[in-house]
C-alpha positions as CSV (number, residue, x, y, z in Angstrom):
1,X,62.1,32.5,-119.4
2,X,58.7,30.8,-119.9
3,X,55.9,33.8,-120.5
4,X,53.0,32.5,-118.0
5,X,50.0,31.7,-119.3
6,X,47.0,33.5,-117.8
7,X,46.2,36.6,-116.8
8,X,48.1,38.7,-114.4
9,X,46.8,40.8,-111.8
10,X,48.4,44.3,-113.6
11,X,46.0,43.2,-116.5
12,X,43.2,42.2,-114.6
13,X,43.5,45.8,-113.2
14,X,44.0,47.5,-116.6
15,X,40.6,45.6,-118.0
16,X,38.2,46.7,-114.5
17,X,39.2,50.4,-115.1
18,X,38.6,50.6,-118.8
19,X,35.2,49.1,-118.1
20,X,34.2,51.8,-115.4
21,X,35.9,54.2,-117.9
22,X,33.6,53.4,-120.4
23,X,29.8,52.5,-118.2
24,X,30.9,56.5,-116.5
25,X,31.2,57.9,-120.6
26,X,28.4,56.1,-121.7
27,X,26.4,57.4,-118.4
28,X,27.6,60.9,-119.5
29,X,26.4,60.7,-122.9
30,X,22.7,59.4,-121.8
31,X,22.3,61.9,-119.3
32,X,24.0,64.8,-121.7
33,X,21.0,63.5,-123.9
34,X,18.1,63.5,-121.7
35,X,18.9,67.3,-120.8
36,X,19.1,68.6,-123.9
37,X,15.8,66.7,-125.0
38,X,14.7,68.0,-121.9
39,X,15.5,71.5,-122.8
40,X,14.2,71.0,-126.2
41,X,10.5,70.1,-125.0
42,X,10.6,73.4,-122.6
43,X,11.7,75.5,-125.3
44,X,8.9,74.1,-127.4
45,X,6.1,74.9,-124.6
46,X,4.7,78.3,-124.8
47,X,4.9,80.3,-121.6
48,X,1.2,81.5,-120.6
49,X,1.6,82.8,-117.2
50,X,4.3,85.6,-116.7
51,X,5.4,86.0,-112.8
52,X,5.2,89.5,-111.9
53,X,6.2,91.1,-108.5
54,X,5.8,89.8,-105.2
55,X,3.0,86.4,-105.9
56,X,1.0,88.5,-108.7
57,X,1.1,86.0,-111.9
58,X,-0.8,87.2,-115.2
59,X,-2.2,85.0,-117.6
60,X,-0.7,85.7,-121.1
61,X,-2.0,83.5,-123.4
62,X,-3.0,85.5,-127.2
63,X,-6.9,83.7,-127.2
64,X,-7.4,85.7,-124.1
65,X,-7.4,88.6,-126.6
66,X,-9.8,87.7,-129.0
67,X,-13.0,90.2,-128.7
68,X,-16.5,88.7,-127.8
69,X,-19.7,90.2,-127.5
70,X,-23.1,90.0,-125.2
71,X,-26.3,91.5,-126.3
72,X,-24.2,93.4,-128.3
73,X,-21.9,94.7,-125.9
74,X,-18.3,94.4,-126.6
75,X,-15.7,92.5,-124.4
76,X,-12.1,93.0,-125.2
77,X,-8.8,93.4,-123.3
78,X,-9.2,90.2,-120.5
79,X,-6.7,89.8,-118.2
80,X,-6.6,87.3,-115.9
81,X,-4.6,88.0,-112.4
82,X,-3.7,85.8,-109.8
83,X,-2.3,86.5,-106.7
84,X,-2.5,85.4,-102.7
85,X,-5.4,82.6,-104.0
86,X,-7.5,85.1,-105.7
87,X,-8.0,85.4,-109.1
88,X,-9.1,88.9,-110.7
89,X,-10.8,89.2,-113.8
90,X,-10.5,93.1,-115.6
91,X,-12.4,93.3,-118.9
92,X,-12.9,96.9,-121.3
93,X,-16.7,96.8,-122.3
94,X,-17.9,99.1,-125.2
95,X,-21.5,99.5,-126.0
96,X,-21.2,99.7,-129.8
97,X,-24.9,100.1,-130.2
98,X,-27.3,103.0,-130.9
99,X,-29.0,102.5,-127.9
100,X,-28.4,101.8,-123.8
101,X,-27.2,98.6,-123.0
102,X,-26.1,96.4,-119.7
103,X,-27.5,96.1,-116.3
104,X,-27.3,92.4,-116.0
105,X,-25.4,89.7,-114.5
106,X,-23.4,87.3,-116.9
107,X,-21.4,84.3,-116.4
108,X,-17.4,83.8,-117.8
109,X,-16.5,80.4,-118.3
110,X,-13.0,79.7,-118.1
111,X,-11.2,76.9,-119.9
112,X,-8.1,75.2,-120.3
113,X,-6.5,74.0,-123.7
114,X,-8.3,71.2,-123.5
115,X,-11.6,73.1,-123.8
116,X,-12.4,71.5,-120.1
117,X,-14.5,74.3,-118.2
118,X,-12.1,75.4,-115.1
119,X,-14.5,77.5,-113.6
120,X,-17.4,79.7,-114.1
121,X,-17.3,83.1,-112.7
122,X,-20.0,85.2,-112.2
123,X,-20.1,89.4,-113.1
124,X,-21.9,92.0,-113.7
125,X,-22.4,94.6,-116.5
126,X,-23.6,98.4,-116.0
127,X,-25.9,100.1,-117.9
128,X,-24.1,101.9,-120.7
129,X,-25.1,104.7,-123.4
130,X,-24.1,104.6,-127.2
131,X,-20.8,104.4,-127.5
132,X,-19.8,104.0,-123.8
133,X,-16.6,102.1,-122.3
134,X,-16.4,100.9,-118.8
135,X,-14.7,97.9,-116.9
136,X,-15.4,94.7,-115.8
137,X,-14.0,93.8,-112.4
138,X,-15.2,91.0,-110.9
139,X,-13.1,87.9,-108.7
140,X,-12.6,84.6,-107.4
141,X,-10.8,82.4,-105.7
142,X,-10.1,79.5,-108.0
143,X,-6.9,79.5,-109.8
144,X,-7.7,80.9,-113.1
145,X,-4.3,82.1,-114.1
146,X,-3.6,78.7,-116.2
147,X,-7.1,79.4,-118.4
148,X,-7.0,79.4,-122.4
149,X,-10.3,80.8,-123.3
150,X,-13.6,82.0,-122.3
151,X,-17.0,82.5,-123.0
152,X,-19.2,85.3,-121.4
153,X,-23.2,84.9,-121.4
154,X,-26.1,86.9,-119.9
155,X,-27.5,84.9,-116.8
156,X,-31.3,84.3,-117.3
């Protein structure tokens, strides 16, 4: 018996399947890939707004905690709440001086990590004694849950 030359339909068969066999593996492999680089960059971000209950979000980033001051009047303790569209900033102020401080309006810039101003909210600060803590409540409806940093000033 002559062997025929050519090839047969069984092989033609064999050759199709082992090259979907191997585009599927090679599909798996990319797309095993991307995840994990995927999951790599997310691990790497650092999580700055921590979902609380109901819609509440708090901003959590650590610059938020750095202390500032305003005619001498210590600002410490931000935090920055969102919830229902409204954002709400509390504040602990200490009057650190010998002598009565506050009783003025000031402005808190919010930025993002770029340093690009978000939003600038207005507030105001009581009079206190020597020594004296009180709060800073003050709100607004812009989305300042995603904010880096701030700066608080006394409006002229």
């Amino acid at each position: 018996m002559k062997k025929e030359e050519g090839i047969t339909t069984a092989q033609l068969i064999i050759a199709v399947v082992a090259i979907i066999c191997i585009i599927c593996v090679s599909i798996t492999i990319r797309k095993s890939n991307n995840k994990d680089n995927m999951e790599t960059e997310e691990s790497k971000k650092v999580e700055t707004v921590q979902q609380l209950e109901y819609e509440m979000k708090v901003n959590t980033f650590e610059e938020l905690e750095d202390v500032k001051t305003v005619e001498g009047l210590e600002i410490r303790n931000i935090q920055v709440t969102q919830e229902d569209g409204v954002s709400v900033i509390l504040a602990d102020i200490t009057n650190n001086t010998a002598e009565e401080k506050g009783g003025f309006m000031v402005d808190i810039t919010f930025t993002d990590i770029e340093g690009s101003v978000i939003q600038t909210v207005p507030g105001y600060i009581k009079n206190l004694q020597a020594g004296e803590t009180t709060q800073l409540n003050t709100s607004g409806t812009v989305e300042l849950v995603e904010t880096y940093n701030y700066t608080i000033t006394k409006q002229n």
